[in-house]
ZAMARGU-4260 file (C-alpha; in steps of 0.2 Angstrom, whole numbers, plus 5000, padded with zeros to 4 digits):
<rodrens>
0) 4998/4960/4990 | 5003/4979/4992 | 5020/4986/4981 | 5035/4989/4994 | 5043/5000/4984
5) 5033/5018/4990 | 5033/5024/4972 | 5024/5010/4966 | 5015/5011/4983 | 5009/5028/4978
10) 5004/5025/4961 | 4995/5009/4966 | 4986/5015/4982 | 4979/5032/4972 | 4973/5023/4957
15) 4965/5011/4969 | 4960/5026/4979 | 4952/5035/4961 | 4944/5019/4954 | 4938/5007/4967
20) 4937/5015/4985 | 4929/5030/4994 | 4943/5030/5007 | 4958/5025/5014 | 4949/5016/5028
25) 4939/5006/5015 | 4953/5000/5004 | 4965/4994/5021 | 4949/4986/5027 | 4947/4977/5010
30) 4963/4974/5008 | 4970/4967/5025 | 4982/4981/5025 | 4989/4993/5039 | 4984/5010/5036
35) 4999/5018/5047 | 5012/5007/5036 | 5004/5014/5021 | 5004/5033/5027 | 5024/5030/5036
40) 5029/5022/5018 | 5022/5037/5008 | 5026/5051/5020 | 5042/5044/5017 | 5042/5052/4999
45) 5034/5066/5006 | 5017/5061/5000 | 5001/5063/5014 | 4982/5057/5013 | 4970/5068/5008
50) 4952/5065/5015 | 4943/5078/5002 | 4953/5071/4988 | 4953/5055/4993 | 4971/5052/4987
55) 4989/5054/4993 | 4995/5072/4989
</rodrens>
């Protein structure tokens, strides 16, 4: 299960981003998730996906 809160989102979502997945797609895939709910939550705080970093900047 994913954090609601987006700031624990964020910090949750990049380090799994860092350590365990090569991208966003992977991770949603892996983990059941809906990418568009992950990116609304964090754009929310003003945080967008990076492709080249591979995390929400």
């Amino acid at each position: 299960m994913i954090p609601k809160d987006p700031v624990t989102l964020l910090s949750f979502i990049n380090l799994k981003l860092r350590d365990y997945y090569t991208n966003l797609d992977a991770l949603c895939d892996d983990l059941d998730t809906d990418r568009a709910e992950i990116e609304d939550k964090l754009s929310s705080i003003d945080y967008h996906y990076d492709k080249e970093k591979n995390q929400f900047v």
